[in-house]
C-alpha positions in Angstrom: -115.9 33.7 47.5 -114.2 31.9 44.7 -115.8 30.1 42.3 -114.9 26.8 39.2 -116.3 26.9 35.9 -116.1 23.4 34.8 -115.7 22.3 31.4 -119.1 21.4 31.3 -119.6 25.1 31.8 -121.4 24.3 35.1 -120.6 27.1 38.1 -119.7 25.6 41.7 -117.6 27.3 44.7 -114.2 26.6 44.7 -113.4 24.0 47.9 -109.8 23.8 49.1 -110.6 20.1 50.2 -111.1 19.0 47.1 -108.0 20.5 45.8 -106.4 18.7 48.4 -107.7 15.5 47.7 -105.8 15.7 44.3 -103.1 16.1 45.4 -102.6 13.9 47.8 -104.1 11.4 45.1 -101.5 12.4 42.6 -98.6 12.1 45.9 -99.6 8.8 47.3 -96.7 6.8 48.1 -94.3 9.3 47.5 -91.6 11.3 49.8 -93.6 13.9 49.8 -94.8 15.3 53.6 -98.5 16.2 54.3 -97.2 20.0 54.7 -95.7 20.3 51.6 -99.6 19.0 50.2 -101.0 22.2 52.1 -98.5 24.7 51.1 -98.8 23.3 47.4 -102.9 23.8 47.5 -102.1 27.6 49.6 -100.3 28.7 47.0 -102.9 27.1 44.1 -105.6 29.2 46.2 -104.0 32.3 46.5 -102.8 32.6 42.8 -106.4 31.9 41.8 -107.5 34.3 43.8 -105.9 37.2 42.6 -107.0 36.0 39.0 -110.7 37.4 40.3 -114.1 35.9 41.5 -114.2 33.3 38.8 -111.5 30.9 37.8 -111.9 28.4 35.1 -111.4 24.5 36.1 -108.3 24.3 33.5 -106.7 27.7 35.1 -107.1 25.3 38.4 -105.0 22.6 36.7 -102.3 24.2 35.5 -101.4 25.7 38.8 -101.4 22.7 40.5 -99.1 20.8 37.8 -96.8 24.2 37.7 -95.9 23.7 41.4 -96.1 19.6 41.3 -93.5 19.5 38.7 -91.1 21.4 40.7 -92.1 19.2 44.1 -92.4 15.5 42.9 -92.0 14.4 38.8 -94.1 11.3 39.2 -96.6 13.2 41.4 -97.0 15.4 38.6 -97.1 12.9 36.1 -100.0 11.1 38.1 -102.1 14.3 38.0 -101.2 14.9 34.3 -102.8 11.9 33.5 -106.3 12.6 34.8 -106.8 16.1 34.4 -105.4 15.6 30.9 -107.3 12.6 30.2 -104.3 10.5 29.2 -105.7 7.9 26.7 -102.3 6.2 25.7 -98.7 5.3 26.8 -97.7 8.2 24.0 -99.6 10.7 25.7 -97.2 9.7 29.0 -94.2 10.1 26.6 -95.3 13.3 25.6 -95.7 14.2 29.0 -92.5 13.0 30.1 -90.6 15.2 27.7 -92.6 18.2 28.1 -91.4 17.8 32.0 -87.7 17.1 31.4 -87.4 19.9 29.1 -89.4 22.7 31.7 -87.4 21.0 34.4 -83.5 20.7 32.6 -80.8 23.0 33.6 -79.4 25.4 31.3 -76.3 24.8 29.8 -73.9 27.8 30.0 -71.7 28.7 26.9 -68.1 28.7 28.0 -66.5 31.7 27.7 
């Protein structure tokens, strides 16, 4: 079994619905199919679980914004902006570049 340690440093088992729920939150309205949703949260899962028993809520995070940046920008931007606790349009800017910059194709000296 898999478990979460929260921030709060509370223990609870790690539930794939719930996962789910995220990202379809973070995907509403967006061209983005329900089986591209449950292959996003398999591969969340299965890379958490071959970190051990115990993953840590952030670990849980950045999986799921590693894959949603390379499925749907403003999918990813929505989930940024609650598990980061965006405060401020900045903190979307921030974002934003932090994206464009993982996400930019490399430019190729001539030669």
């Amino acid at each position: 079994m898999l478990f979460v340690v929260k921030r709060s440093g509370q223990v609870e088992p790690f539930k794939r619905s719930k996962l789910i729920t995220g990202i379809r939150a973070a995907c509403k309205n967006r061209p983005v199919s329900v089986a591209s949703v449950e292959t996003l949260a398999s591969e969340v899962e299965a890379s958490l679980r071959e970190k051990g028993l115990e993953v840590t809520s952030e670990e849980v995070g950045v999986a799921v914004l590693d894959r949603l940046g390379e499925l749907d920008h403003v999918a990813y931007m929505r989930f940024a902006s609650v598990y980061k606790g965006f405060t401020d349009a900045g903190d979307f800017t921030r974002e934003a570049g932090l994206l464009a910059k993982r996400t930019a194709p490399k430019q190729h000296e001539p030669v």
